[in-house]
C-alpha positions as CSV (number, residue, x, y, z in Angstrom):
1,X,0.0,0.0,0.0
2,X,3.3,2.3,1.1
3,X,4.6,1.5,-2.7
4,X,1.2,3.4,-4.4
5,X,1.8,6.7,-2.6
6,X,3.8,9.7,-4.4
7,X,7.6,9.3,-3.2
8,X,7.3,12.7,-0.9
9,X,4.5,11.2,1.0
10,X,6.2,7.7,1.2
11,X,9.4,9.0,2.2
12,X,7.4,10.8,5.1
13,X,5.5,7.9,6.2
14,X,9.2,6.2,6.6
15,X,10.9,8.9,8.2
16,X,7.8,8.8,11.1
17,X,8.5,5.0,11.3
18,X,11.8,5.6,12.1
19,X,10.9,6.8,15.7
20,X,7.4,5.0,16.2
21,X,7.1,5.9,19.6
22,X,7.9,9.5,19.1
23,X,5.6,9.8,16.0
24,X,2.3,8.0,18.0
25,X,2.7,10.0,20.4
26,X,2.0,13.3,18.1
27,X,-0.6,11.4,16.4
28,X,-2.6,11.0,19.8
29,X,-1.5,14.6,20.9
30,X,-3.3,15.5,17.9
31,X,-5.8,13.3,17.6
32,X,-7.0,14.3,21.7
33,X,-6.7,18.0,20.5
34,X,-9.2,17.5,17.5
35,X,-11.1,15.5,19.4
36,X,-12.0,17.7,22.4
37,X,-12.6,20.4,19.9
38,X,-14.9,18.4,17.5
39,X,-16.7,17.4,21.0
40,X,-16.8,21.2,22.1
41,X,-18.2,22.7,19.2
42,X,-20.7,19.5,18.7
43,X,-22.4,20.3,21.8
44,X,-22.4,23.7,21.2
45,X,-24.3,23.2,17.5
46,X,-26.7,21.2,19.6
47,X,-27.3,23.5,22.1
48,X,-27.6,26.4,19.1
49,X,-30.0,24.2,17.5
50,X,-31.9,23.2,20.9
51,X,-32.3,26.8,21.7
52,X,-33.5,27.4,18.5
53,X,-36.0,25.6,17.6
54,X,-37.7,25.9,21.2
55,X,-37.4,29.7,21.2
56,X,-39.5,29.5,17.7
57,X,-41.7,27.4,18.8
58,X,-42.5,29.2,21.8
59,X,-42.8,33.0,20.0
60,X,-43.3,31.3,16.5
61,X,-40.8,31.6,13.8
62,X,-42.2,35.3,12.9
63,X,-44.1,37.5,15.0
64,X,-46.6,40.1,13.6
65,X,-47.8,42.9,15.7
66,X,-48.3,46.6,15.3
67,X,-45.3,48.5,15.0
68,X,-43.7,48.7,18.0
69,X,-45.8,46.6,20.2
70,X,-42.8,44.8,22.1
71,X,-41.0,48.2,23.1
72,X,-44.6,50.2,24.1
73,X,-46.6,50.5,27.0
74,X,-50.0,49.5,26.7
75,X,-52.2,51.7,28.6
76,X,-55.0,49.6,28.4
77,X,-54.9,45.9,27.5
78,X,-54.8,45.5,23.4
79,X,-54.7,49.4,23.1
80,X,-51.9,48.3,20.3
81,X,-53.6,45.2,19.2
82,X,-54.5,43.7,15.5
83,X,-57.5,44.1,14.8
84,X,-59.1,41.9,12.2
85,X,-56.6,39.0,12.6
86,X,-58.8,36.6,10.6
87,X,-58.5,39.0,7.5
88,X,-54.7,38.5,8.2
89,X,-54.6,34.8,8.6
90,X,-56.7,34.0,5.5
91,X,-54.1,36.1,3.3
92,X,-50.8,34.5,4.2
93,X,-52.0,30.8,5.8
94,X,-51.7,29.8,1.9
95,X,-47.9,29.9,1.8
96,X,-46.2,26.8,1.1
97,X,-43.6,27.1,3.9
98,X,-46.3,28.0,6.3
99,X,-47.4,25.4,8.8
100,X,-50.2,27.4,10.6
101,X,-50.6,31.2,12.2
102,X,-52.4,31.4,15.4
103,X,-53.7,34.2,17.3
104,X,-51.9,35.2,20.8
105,X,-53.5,37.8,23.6
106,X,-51.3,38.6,26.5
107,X,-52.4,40.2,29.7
108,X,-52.1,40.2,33.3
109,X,-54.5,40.5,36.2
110,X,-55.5,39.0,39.7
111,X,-56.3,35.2,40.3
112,X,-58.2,34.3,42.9
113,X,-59.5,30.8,44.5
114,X,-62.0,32.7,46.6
115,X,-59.7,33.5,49.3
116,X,-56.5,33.8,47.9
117,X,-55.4,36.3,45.2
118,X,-52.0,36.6,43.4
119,X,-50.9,38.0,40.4
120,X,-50.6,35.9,37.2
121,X,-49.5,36.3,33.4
122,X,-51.9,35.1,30.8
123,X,-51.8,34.0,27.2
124,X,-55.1,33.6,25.5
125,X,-54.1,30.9,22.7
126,X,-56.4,28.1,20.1
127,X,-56.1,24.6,21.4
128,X,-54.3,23.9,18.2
129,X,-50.9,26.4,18.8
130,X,-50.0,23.3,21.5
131,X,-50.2,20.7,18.8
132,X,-48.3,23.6,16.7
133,X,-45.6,23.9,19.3
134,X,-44.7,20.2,20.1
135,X,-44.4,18.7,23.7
136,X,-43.0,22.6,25.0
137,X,-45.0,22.1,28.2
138,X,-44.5,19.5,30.8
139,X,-48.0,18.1,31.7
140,X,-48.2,17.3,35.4
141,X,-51.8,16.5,35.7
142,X,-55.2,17.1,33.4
143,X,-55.0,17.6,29.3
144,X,-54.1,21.1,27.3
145,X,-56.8,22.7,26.6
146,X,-60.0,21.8,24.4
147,X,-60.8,23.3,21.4
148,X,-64.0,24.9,21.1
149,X,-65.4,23.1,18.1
150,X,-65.1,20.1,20.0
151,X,-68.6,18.4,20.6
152,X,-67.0,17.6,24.2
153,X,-66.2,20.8,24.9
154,X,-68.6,22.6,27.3
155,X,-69.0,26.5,27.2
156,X,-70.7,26.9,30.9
157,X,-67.5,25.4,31.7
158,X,-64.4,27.7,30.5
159,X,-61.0,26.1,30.8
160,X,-57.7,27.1,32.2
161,X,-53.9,25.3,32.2
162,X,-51.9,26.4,35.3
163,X,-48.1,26.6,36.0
164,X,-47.3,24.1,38.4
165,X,-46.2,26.8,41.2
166,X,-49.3,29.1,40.4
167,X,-51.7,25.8,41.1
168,X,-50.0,24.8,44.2
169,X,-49.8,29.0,45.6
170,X,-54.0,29.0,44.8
171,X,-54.2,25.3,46.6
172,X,-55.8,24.3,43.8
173,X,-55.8,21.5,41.6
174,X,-57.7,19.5,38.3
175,X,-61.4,20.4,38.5
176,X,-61.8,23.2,41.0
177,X,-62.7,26.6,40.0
178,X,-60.8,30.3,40.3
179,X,-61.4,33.7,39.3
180,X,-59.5,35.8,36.6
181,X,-60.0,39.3,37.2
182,X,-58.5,41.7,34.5
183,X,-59.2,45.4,33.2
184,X,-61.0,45.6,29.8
185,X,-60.1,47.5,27.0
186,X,-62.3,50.3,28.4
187,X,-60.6,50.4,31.7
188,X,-63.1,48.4,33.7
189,X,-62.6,45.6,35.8
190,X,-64.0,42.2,34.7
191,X,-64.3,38.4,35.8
192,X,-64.9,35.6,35.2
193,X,-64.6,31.8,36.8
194,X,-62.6,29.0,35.2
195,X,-62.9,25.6,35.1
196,X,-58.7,23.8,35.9
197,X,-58.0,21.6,33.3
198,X,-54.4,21.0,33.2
199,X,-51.4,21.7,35.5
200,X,-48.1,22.0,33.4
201,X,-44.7,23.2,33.8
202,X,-42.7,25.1,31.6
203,X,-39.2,24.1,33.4
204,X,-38.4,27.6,34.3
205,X,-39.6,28.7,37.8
206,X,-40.5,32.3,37.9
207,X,-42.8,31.6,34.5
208,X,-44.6,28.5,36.8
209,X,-45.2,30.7,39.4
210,X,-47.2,33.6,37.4
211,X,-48.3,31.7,33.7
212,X,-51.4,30.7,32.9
213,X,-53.4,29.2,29.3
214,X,-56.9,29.9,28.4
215,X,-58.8,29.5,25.2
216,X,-58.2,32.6,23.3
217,X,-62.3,33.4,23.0
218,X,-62.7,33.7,26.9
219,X,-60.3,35.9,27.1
220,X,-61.3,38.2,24.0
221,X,-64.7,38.2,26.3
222,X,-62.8,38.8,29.7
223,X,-61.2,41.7,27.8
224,X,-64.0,42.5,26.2
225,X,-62.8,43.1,22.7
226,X,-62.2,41.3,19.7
227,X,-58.6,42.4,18.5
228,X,-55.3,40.1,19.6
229,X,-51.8,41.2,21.4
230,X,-49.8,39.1,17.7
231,X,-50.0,36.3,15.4
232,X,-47.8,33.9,15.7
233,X,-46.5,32.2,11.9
234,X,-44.7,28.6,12.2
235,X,-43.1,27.3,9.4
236,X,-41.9,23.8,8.3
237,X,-38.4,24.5,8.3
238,X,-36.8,27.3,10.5
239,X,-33.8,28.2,7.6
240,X,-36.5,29.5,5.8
241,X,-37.8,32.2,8.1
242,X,-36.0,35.2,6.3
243,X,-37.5,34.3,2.9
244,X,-41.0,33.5,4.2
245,X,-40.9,36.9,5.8
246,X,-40.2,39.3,2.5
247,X,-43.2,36.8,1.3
248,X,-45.6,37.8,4.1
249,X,-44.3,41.3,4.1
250,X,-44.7,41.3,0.3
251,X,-48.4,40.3,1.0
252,X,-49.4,43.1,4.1
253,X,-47.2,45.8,2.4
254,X,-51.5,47.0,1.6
255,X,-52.8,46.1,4.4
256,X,-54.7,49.2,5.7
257,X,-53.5,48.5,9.3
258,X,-49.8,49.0,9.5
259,X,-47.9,46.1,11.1
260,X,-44.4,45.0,12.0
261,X,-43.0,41.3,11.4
262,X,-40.5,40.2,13.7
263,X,-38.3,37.2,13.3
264,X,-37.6,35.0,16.4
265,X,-34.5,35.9,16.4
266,X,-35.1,39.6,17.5
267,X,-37.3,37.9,20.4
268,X,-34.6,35.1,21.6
269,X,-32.5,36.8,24.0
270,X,-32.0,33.9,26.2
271,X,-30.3,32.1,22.6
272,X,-28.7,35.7,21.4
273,X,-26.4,35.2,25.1
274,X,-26.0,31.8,25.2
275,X,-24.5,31.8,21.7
276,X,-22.2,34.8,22.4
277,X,-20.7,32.8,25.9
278,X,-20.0,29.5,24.2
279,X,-18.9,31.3,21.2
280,X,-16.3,32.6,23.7
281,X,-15.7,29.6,26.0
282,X,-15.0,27.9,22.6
283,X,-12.4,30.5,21.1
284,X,-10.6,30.2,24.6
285,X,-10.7,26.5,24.2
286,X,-9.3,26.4,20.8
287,X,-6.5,28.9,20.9
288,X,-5.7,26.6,24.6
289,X,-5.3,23.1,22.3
290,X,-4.1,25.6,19.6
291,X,-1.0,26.5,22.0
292,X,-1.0,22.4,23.3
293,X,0.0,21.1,19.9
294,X,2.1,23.9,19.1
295,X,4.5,23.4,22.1
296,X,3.7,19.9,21.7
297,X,4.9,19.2,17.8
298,X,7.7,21.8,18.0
299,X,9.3,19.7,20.5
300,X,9.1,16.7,18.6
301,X,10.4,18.2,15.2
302,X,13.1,19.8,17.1
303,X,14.0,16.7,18.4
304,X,13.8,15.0,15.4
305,X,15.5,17.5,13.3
306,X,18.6,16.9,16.4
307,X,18.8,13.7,15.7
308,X,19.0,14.2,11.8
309,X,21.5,16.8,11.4
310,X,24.2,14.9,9.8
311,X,21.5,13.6,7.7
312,X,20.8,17.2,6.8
313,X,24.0,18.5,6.3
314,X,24.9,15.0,4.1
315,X,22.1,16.1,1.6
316,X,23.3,19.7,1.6
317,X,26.6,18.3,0.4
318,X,25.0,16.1,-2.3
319,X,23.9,19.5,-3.6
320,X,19.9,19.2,-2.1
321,X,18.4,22.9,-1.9
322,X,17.5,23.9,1.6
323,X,14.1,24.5,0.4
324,X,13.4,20.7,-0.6
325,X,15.5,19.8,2.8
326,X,12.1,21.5,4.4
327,X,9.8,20.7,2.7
328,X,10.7,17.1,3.7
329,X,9.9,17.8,7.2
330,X,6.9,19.8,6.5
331,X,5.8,16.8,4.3
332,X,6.5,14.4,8.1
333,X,4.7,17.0,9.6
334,X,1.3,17.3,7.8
335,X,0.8,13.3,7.7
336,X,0.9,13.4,11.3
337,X,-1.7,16.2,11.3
338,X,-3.9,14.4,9.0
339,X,-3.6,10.9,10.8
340,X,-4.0,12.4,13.7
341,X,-7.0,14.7,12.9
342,X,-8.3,11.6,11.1
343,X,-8.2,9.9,14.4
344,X,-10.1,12.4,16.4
345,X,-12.2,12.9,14.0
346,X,-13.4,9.2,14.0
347,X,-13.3,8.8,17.8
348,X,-15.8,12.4,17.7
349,X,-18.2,10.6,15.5
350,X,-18.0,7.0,17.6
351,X,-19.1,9.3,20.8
352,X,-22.2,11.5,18.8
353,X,-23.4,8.1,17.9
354,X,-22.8,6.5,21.2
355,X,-25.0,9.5,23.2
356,X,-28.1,8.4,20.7
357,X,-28.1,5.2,22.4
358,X,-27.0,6.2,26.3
359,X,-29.3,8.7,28.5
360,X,-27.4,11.2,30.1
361,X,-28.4,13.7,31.5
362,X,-27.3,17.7,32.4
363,X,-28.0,19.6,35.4
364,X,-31.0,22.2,34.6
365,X,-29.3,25.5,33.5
366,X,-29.8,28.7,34.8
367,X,-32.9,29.6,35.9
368,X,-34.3,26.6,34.9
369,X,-35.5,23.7,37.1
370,X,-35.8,20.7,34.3
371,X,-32.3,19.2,33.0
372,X,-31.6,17.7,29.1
373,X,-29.7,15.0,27.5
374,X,-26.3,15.0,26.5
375,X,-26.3,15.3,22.6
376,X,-22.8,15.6,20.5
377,X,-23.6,16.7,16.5
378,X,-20.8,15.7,14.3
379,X,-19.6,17.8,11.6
380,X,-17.7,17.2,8.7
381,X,-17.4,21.3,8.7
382,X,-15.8,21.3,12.5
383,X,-14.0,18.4,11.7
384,X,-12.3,20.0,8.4
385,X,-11.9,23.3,10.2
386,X,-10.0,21.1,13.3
387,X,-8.3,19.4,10.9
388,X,-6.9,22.8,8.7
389,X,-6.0,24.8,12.0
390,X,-4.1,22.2,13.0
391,X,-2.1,21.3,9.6
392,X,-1.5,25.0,9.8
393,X,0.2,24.6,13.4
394,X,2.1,21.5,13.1
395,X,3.7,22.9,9.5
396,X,4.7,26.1,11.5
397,X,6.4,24.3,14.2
398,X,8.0,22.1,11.4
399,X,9.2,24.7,9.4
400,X,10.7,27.0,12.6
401,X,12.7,23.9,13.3
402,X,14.1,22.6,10.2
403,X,14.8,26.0,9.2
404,X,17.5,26.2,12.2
405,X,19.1,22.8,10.9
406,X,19.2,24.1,7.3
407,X,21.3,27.2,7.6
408,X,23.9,25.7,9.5
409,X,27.2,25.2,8.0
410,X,27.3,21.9,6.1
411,X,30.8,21.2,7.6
412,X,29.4,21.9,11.0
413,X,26.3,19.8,10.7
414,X,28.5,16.9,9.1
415,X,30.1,16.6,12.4
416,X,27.2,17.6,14.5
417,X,27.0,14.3,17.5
């Protein structure tokens, strides 16, 4: 197999042989180094990914709302509401990328159990947005909440999900009543008694103390108006978001209410810092293994080019240029970047696969109470990118040491012991 190779790369492979010891032990130096970095930036696409797709399918993958709704004050609730959502919905719904809109209020008021009162956040949502969303909630007890168009549903019985904190403050639990109490779009106070469906989590604390779900019709009537805080658009595939928003912007660019479209990204705050910290933590971690191999493979080719200056200055007398001379050692030098990248590489992709197969888990991150499973994603793109950066390294610390050896004197490397 040695005899197919060109004779620079065959020479290379020999020279390593010469010192196997010396040469497996840069391989695995190498191979650690790729592989911690591969591993490192796999769980950090994971977590990218992880964040993103549950921060779109909590806001939706675009947002409209009337201009400047997210950075304004409502007076009075829905003061900067849509009104006519349905005219909305029917014009862009038809989109091929678009998996379903669905209508969002959001207020705040008082809940009561009849002795009790605290203050809770609402969303007024269809009973389809949690099929929309996927399993984003953590059902303790009860069922998500009915639709209204279901023959079992029962009007003289309107529903409500409750954080699991919020349900056990109100001493309440599936099938007792409570009382929302919240100011209407005229500025009076209104209320009405709901029925406890379901008892959910969202796995961050300070939202299960306060949150709260109810069909998006009660609360229309609790408000007393018809209009809705956003709509929320979900799509089928979350790269598309940009180009599905010119389309739906394209579409209300003569709508006769003016609106604003927001992307999830400008919503995903909690992703927007995550990103920017690993980003960090990782650039750390790379220039650290970056400086590792460095001091790692300039010891061995300056040991190796030790041992081989009488062989260097032999070929400078048999009239070799010092420019082929290194680019001998630069040739030792990238196989063992390659093998060794190859290596990690291959050991990366064994441990992605393995994590499919084994639970574990991670501690709940801040200001959260639920932890995740350990996911690795391998990436041909990280492991080319190790795999360059670290050619790049091991050639520099090959070419600063046989470039020492070269320009000696060839009658004093002849006699060099």
């Amino acid at each position: 197999m040695i005899d197919i190779l060109p004779n620079g790369i065959r020479l290379a492979w020999l020279n390593l042989l010469r010192n196997r010891r010396r040469s497996m032990l840069s391989v695995l130096i190498i191979a650690i180094a790729v592989f911690a970095l591969t591993c490192a930036g796999g769980f950090g696409l994971y977590t990218y990914d992880s964040l993103k797709e549950s921060t779109a399918r909590d806001t939706g993958h675009l947002t409209i709302s009337t201009p400047g709704y997210f950075t304004k004050e409502e007076q009075m609730p829905l003061s900067n509401g849509l009104a006519d959502p349905q005219h909305i919905i029917k014009r862009i719904i038809g989109l091929n990328d678009v998996r379903g809109v669905q209508p969002r209020i959001e207020f705040t008021g008082l809940i009561s159990n009849g002795s009790k009162s605290s203050i809770f956040m609402a969303n007024g949502v269809n009973a389809r947005e949690f099929d929309m969303k996927g399993p984003f909630l953590d059902i303790r007890e009860g069922k998500t909440l009915s639709s209204i168009m279901s023959p079992r549903y029962d009007a003289s019985e309107p529903e409500v999900m409750l954080g699991v904190d919020l349900a056990r403050n109100m001493n309440v639990g599936i099938g007792d009543w409570i009382t929302l109490l919240a100011t209407t779009t005229d500025g009076a106070l209104n209320g009405y008694d709901f029925k406890v469906h379901g008892i959910y989590s969202t796995g961050v604390p300070e939202l299960d103390k306060r949150q709260l779900f109810i069909n998006i019709h009660n609360a229309q009537e609790l408000l007393n108006s018809d209009k809705v805080s956003m709509l929320s658009v979900f799509l089928f595939d979350t790269s598309k978001t940009n180009i599905v928003q010119q389309q739906v912007a394209t579409i209300l660019s003569s709508q006769s209410q003016s609106v604003e479209i927001s992307p999830w990204q400008d919503r995903a705050f909690f992703y927007l810092k995550v990103k920017d910290l690993y980003d960090r933590i990782f650039g750390i971690m790379g220039a650290v293994m970056a400086l590792v191999v460095f001091v790692a493979l300039f010891n061995t080719m300056t040991m190796t080019v030790t041992e081989r200056t009488r062989e260097i200055g032999t070929l400078s007398a048999l009239g070799s240029y010092p420019n082929e001379i290194i680019m001998g050692f630069l040739r030792e030098a990238g196989l063992l970047a390659v093998i060794g990248s190859l290596l990690g590489g291959l050991c990366s992709a064994v441990l992605s696969v393995a994590l499919l197969f084994v639970d574990i888990q991670m501690p709940p991150p801040p200001g959260r109470n639920d932890g995740y499973p350990l996911n690795i994603y391998f990436s041909i793109e990280l492991v080319a990118m190790a795999t360059v950066g670290v050619a790049v390294i091991c050639l520099l610390a090959a070419f600063i040491s046989a470039r020492k050896a070269v320009n000696k004197p060839i009658t004093e490397a002849l006699i060099y012991v």
